[in-house]
N, CA, C and O of each residue as an XYZ file, in Angstrom:
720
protein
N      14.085    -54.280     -5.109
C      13.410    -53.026     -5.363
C      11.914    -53.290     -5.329
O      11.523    -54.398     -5.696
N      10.947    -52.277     -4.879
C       9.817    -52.450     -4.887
C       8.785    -51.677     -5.015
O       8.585    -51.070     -3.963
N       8.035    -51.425     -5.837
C       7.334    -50.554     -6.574
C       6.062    -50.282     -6.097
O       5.164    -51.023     -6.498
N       5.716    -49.178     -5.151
C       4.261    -49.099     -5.037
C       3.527    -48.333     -6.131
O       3.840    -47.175     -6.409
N       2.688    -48.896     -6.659
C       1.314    -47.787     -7.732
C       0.567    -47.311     -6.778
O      -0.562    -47.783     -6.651
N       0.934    -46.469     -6.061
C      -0.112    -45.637     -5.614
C      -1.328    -45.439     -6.216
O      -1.735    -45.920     -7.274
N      -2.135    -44.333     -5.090
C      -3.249    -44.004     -6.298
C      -3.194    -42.918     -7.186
O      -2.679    -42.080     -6.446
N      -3.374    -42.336     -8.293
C      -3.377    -41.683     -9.427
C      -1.979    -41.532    -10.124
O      -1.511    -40.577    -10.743
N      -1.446    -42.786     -9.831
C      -0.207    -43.133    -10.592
C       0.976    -42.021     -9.975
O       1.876    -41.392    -10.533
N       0.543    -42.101     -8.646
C       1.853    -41.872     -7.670
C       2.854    -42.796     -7.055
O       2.781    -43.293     -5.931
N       3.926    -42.981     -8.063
C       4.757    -44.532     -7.805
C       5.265    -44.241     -6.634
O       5.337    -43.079     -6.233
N       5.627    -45.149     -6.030
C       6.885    -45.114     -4.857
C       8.319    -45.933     -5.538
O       8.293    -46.594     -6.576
N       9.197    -45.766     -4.916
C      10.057    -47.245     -5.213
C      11.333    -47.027     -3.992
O      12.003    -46.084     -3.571
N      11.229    -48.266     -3.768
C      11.869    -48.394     -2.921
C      13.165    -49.637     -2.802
O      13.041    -50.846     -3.002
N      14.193    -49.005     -2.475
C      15.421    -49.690     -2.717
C      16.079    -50.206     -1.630
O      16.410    -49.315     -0.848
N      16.438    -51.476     -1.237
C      16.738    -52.063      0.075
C      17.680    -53.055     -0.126
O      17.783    -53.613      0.967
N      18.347    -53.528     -0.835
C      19.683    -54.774     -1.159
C      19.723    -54.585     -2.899
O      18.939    -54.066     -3.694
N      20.932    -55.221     -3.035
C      20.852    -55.753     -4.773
C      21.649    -54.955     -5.101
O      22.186    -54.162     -4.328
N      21.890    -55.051     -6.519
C      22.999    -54.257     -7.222
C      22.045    -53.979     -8.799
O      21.803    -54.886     -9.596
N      21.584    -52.432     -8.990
C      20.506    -52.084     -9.958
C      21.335    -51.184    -10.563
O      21.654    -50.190     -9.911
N      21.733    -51.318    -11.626
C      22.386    -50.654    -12.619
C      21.613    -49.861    -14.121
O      21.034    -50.412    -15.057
N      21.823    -48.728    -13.936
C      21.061    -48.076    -14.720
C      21.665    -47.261    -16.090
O      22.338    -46.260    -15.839
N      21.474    -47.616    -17.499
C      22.070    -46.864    -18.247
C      20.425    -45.818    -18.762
O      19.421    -46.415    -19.152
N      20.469    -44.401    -18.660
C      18.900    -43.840    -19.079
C      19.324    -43.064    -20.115
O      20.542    -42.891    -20.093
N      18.588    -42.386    -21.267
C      18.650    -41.977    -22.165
C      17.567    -40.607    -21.176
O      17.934    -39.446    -20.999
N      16.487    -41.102    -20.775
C      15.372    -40.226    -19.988
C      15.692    -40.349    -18.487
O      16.843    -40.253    -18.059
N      14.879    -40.512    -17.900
C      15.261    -39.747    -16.132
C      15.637    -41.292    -16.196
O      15.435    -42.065    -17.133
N      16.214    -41.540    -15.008
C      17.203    -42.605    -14.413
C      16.256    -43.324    -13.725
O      15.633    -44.218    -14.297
N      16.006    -42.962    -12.200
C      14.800    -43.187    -11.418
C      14.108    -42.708    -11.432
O      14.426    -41.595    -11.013
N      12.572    -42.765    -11.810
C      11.352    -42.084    -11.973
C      10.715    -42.370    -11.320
O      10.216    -43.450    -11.638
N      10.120    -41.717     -9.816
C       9.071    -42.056     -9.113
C       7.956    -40.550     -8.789
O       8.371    -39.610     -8.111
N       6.810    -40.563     -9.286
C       6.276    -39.998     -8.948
C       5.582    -39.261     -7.868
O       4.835    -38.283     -7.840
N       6.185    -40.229     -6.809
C       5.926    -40.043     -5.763
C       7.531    -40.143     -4.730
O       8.582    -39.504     -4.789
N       7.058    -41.243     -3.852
C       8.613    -41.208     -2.870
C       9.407    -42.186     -3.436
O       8.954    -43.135     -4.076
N      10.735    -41.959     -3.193
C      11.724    -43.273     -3.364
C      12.227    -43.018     -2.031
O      12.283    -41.943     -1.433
N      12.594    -44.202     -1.647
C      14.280    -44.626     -0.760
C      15.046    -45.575     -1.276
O      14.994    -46.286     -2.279
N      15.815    -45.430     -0.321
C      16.850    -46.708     -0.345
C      17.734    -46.673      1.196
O      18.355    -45.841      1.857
N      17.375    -48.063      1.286
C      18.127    -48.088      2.621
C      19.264    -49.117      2.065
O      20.260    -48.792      2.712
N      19.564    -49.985      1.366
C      20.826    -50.900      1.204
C      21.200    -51.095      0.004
O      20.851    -50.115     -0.655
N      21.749    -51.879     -0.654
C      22.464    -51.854     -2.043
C      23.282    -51.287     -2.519
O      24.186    -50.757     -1.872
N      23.165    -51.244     -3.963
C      23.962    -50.249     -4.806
C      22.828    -49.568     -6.146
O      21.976    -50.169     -6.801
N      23.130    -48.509     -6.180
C      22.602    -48.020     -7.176
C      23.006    -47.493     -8.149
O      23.076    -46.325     -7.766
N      23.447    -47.509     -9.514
C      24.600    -46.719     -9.920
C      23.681    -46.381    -11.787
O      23.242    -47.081    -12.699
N      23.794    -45.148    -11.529
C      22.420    -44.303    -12.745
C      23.696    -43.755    -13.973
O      24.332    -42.751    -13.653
N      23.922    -44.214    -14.898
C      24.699    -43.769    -16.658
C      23.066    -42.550    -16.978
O      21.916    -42.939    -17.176
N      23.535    -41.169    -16.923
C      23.185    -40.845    -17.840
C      21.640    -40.006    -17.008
O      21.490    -40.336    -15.831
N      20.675    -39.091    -17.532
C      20.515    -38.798    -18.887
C      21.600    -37.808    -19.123
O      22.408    -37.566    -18.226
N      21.664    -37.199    -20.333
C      22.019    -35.673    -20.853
C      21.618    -35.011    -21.351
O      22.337    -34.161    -21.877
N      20.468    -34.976    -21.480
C      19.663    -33.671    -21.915
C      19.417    -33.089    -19.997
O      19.828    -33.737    -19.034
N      18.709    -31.835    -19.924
C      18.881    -31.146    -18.948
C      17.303    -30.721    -18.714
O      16.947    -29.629    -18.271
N      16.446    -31.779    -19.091
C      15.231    -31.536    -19.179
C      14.650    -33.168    -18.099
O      13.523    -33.370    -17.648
N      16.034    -34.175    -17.958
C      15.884    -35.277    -17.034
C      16.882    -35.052    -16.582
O      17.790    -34.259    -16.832
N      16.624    -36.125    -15.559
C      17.292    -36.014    -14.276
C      18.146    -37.709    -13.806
O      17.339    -38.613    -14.021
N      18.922    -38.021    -13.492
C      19.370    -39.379    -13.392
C      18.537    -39.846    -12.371
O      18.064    -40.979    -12.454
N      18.237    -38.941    -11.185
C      17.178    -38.929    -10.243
C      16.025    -38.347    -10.490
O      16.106    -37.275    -11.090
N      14.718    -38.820    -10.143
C      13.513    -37.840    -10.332
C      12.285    -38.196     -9.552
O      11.469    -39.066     -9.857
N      12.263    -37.447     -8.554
C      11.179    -37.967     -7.386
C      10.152    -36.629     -7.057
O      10.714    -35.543     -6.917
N       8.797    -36.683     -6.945
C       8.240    -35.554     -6.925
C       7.807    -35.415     -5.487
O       7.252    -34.410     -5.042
N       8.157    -36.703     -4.662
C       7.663    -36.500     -3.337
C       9.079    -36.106     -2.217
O       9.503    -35.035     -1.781
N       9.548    -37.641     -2.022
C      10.510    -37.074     -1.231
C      11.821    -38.641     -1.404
O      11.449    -39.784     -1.669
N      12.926    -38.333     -1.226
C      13.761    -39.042     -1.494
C      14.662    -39.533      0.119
O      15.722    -38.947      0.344
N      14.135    -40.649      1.195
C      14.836    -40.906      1.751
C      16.168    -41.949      1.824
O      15.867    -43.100      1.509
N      16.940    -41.838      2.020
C      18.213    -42.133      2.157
C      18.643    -42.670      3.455
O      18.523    -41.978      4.466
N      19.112    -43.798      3.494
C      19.205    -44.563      5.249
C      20.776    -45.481      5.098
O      21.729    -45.535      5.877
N      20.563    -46.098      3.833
C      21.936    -46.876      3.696
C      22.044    -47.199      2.288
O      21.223    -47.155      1.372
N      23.183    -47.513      2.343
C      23.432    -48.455      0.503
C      24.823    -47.317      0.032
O      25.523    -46.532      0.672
N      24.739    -47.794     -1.619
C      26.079    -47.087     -2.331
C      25.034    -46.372     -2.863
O      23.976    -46.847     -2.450
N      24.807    -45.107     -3.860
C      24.629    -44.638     -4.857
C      25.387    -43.434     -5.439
O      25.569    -42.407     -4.785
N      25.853    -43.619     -6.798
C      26.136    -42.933     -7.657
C      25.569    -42.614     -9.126
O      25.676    -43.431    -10.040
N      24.967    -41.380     -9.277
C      24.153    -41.121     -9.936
C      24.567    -39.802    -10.622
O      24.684    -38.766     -9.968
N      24.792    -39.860    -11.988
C      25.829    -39.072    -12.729
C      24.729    -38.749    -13.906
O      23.998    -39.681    -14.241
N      24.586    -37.556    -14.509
C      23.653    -37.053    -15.944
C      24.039    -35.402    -15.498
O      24.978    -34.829    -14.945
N      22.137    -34.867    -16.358
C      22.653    -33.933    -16.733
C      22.576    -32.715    -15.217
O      22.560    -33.165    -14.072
N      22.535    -31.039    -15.536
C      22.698    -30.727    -14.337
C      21.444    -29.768    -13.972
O      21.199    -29.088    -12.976
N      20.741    -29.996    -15.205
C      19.209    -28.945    -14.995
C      18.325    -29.288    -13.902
O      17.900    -28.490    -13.068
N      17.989    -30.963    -13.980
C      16.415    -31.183    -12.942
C      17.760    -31.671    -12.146
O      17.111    -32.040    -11.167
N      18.912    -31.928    -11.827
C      19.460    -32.670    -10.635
C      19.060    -32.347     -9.271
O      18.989    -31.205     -8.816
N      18.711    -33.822     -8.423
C      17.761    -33.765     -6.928
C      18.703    -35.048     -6.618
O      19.056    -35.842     -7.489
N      19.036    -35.128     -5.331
C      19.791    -36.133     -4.487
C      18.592    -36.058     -4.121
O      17.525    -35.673     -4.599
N      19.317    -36.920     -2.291
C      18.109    -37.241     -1.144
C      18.280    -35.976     -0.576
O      19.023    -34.995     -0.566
N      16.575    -36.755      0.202
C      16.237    -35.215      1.112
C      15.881    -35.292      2.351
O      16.407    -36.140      3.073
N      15.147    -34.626      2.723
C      14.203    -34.820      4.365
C      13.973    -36.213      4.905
O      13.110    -36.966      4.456
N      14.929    -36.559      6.054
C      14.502    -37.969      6.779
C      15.851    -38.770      6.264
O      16.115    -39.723      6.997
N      16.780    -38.582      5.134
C      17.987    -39.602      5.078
C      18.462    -39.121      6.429
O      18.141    -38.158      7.126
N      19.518    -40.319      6.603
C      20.483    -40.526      7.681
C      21.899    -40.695      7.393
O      22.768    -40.664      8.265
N      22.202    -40.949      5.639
C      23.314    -40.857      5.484
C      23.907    -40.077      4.390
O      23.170    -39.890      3.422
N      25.377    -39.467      4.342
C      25.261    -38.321      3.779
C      25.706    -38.566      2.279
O      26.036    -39.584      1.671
N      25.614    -37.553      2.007
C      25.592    -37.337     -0.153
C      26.771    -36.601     -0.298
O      27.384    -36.190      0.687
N      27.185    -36.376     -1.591
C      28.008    -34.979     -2.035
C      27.262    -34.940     -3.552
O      26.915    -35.930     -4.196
N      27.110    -33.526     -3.943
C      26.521    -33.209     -4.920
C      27.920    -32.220     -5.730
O      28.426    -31.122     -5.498
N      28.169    -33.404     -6.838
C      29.022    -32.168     -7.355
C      28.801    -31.844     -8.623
O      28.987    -32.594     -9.581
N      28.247    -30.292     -8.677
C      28.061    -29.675    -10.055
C      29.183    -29.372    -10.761
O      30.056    -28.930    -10.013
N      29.506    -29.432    -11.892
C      30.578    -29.518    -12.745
C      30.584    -27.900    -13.439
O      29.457    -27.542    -13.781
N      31.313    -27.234    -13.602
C      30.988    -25.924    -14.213
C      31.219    -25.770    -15.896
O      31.153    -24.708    -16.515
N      31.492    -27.052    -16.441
C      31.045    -27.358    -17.155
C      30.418    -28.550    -17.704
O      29.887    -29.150    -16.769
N      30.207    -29.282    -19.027
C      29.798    -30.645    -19.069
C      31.077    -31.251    -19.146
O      32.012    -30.674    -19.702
N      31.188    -32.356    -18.637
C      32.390    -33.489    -18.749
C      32.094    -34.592    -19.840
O      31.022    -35.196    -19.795
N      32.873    -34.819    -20.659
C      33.509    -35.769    -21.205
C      32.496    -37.169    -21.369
O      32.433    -37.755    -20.289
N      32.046    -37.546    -21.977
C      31.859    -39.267    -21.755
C      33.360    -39.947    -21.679
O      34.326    -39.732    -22.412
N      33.227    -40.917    -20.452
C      34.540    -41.694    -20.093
C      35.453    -41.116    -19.214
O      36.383    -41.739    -18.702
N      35.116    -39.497    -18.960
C      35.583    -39.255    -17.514
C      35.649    -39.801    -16.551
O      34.563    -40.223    -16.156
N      36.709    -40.062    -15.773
C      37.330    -40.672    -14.325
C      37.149    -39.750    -13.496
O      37.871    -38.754    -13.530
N      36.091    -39.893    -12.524
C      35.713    -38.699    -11.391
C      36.423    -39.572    -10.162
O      36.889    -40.658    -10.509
N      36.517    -39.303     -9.141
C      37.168    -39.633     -7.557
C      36.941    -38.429     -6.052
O      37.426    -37.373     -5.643
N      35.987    -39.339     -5.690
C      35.923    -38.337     -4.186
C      36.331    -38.671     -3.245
O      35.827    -39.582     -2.589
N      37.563    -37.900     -2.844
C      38.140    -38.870     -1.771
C      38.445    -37.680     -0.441
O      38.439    -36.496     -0.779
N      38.644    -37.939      0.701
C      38.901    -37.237      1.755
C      40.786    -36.828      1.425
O      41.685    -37.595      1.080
N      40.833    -35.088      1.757
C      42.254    -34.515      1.784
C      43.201    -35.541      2.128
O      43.202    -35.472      3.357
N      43.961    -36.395      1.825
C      45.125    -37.487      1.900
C      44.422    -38.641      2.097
O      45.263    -39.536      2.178
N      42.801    -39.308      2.273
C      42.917    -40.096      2.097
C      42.024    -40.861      1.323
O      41.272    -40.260      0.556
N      41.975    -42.340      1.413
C      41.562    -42.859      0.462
C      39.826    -42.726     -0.099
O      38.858    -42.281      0.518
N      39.902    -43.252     -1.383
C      38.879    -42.374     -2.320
C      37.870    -43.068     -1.526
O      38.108    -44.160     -1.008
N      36.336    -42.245     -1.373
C      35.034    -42.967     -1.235
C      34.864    -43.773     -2.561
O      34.927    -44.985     -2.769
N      34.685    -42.964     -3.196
C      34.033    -44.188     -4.530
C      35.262    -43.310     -5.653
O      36.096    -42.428     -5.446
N      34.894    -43.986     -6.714
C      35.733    -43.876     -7.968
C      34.973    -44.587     -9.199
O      34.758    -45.799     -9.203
N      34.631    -43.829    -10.117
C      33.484    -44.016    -11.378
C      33.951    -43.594    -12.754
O      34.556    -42.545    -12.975
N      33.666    -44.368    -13.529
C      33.993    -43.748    -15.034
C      32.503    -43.570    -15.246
O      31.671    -44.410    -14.904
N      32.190    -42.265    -15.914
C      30.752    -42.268    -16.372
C      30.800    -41.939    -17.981
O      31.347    -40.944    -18.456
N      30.305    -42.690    -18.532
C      29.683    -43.258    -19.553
C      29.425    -42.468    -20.813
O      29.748    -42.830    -21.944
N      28.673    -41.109    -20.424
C      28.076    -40.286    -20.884
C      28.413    -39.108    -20.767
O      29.205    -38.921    -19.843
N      28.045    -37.985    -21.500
C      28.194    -36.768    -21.205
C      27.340    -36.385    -19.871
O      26.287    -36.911    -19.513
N      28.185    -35.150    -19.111
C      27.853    -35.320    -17.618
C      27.884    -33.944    -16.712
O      28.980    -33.382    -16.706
N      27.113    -33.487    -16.149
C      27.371    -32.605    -15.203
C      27.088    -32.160    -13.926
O      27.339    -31.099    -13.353
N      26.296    -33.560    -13.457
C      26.244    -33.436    -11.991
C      26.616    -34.678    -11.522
O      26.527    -35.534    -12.402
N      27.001    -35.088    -10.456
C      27.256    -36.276     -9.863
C      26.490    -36.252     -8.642
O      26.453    -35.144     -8.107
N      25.825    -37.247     -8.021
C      25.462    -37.548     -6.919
C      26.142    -38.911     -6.170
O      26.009    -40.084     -6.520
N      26.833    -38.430     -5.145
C      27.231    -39.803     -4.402
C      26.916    -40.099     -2.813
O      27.454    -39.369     -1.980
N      26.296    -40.858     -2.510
C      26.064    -41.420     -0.852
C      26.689    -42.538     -1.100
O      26.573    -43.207     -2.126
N      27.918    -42.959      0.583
C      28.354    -43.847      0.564
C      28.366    -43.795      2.414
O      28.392    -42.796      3.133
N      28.339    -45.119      2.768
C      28.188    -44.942      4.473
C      29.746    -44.726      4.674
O      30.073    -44.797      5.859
N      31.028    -44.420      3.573
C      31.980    -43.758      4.108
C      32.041    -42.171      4.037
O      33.103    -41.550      4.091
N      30.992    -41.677      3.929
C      30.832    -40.005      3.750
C      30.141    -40.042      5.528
O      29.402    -40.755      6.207
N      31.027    -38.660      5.676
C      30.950    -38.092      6.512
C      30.227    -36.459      6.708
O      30.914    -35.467      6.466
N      28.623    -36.322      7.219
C      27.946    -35.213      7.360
C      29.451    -34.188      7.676
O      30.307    -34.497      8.505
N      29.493    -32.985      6.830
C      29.736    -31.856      6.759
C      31.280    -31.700      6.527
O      31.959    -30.699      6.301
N      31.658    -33.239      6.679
C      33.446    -33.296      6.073
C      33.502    -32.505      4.234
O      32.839    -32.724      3.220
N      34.108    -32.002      4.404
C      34.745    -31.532      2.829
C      35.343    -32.925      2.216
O      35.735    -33.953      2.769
N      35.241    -32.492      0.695
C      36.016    -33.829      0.259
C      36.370    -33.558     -1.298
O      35.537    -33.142     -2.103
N      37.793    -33.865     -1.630
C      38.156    -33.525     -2.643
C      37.624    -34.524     -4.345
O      37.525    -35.733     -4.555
N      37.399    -33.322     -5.241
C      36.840    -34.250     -6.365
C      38.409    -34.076     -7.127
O      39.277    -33.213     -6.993
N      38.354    -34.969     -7.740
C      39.651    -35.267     -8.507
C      39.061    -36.251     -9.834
O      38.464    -37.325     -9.759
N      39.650    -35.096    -11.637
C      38.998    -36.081    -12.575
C      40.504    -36.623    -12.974
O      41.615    -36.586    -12.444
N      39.921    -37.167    -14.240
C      40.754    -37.778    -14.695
C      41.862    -38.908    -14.418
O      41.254    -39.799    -13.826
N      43.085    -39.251    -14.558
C      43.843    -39.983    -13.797
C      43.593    -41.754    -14.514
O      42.983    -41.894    -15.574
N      44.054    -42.726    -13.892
C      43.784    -43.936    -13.969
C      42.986    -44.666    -13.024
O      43.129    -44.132    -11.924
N      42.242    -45.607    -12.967
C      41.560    -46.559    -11.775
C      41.565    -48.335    -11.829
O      41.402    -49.177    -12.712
N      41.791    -48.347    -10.660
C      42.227    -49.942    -11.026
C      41.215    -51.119    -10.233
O      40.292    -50.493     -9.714
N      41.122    -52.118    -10.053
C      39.862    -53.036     -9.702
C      38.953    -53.000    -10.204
O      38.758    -51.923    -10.767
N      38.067    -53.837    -10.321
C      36.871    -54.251    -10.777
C      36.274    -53.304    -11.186
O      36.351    -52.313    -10.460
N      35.251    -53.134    -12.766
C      34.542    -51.886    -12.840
C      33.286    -52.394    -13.261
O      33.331    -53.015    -14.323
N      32.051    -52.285    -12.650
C      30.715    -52.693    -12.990
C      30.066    -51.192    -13.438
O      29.926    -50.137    -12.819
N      29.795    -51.546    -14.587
C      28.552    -49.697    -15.346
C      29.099    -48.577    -14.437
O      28.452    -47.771    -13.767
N      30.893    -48.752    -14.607
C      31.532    -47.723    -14.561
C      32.237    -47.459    -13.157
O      33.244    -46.760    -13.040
N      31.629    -48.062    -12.168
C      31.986    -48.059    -10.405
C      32.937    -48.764    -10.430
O      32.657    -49.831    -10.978
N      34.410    -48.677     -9.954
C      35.066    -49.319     -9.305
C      35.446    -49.616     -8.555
O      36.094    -48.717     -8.019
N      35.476    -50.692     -7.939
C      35.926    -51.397     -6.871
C      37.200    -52.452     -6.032
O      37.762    -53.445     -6.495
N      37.325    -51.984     -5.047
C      38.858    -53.502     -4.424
C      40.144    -52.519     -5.186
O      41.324    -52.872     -5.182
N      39.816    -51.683     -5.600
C      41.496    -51.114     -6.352
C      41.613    -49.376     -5.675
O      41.240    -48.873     -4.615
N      42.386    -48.789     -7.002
C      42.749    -47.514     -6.266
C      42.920    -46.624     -7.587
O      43.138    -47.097     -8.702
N      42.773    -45.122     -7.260
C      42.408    -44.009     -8.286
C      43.915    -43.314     -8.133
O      44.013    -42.689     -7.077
N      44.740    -43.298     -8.707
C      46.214    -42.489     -9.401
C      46.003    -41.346    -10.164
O      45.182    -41.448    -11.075
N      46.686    -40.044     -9.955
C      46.727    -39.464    -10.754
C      45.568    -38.273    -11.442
O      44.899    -37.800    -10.523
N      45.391    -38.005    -12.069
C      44.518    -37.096    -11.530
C      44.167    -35.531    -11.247
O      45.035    -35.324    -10.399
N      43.644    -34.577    -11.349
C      43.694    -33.459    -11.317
C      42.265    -33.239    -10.138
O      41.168    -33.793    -10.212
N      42.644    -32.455     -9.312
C      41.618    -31.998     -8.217
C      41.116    -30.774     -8.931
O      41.731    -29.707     -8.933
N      39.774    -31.015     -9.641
C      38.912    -29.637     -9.440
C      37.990    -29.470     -9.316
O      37.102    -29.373    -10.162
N      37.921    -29.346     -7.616
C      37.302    -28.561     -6.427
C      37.135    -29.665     -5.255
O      37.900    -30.587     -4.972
N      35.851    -29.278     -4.630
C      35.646    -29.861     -3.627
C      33.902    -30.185     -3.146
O      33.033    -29.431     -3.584
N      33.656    -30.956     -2.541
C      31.977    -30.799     -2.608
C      32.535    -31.339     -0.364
O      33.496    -31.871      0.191
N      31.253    -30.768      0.051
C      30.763    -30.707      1.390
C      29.766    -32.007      1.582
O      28.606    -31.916      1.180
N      30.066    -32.775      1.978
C      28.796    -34.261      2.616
C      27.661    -33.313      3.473
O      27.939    -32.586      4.426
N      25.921    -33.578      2.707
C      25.618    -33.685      3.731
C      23.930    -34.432      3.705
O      23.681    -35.271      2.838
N      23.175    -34.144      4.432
C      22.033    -35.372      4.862
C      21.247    -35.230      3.338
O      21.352    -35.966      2.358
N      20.505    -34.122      3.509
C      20.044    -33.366      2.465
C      20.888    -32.641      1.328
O      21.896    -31.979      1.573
N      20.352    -32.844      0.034
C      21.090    -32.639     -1.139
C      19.768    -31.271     -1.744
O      18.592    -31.563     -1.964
N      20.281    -30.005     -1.888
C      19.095    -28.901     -2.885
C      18.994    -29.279     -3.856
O      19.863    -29.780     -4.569
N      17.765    -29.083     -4.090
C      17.073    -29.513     -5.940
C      18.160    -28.654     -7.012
O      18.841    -27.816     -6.422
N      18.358    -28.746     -8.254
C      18.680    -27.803     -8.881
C      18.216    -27.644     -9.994
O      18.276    -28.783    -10.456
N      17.662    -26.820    -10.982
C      17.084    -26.539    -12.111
C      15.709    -26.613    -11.367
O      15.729    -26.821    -10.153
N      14.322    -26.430    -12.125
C      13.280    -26.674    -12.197
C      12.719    -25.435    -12.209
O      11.497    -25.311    -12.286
């Protein structure tokens, strides 16, 4: 990761390999200016108040490659924007979820993109994975069991059982701001 101080304390940060795990009480990623990420993993616990954002960029958020999943509250929620290349799903919850909810986005019969327990109380999710597909639909499914490896809630090498589908979120380049 790499941090420009701009001038008048317009950060950049920029994300390109590694595995950066975030538990926030306040905004998750805070850049005052631009973030990207072209490789890695990124995976944001939290906030829940609705006054931060797990994401929070005032310039512009490009997106090129990597994992991220980024779960809090649903007031300031902002994915990527103008200039990513790979796609997101933004799913607003119509209500708050659970701390320790089992979320799963997986394509109609098949296997899940990602699979997350989040941590905290929750109502938006953000996920880019280079297995999302621009403008494919894709089913969210909570609850259920998950099996393989779980790092600050992501799991991995296993598989999501069980489960209740409610709704669906659309992949795509650009993610709309919400709240503000």
């Amino acid at each position: 990761m790499t941090i420009d101080r701009g001038a008048a304390g317009n950060y950049a940060v920029a994300i390109s390999g590694g595995t950066i795990l975030v538990t926030a009480s306040g905004d998750g990623i805070d850049a005052n200016g631009a973030l990207s990420m072209s490789g890695g993993t990124l995976v944001i616990q939290g906030p829940t108040a609705n006054n931060n954002g797990a994401l929070d960029y005032d310039r512009s958020f490009e997106l090129t490659g990597g994992l991220l999943v980024a779960a809090g509250s649903a007031g300031m929620a902002q994915g990527p924007g103008t200039g990513s290349t790979q796609a997101s799903v933004h799913v607003r919850f119509a209500s708050v979820q659970a701390a320790g909810s089992i979320v799963s986005i997986k394509p109609a019969g098949g296997e899940e993109v990602v699979t997350v327990r989040v941590a905290k109380a929750f109502q938006s999710l953000v996920v880019s994975s280079p297995k999302l597909v621009a403008s494919q639909v894709y089913d969210v499914c909570t609850g259920g069991s998950a099996s393989g490896s779980e790092l600050n809630g992501l799991f991995t090498g296993g598989s999501h059982s069980g489960g209740t589908k409610t709704g669906t979120a659309t992949a795509a380049l650009v993610i709309p701001r919400t709240g503000r």
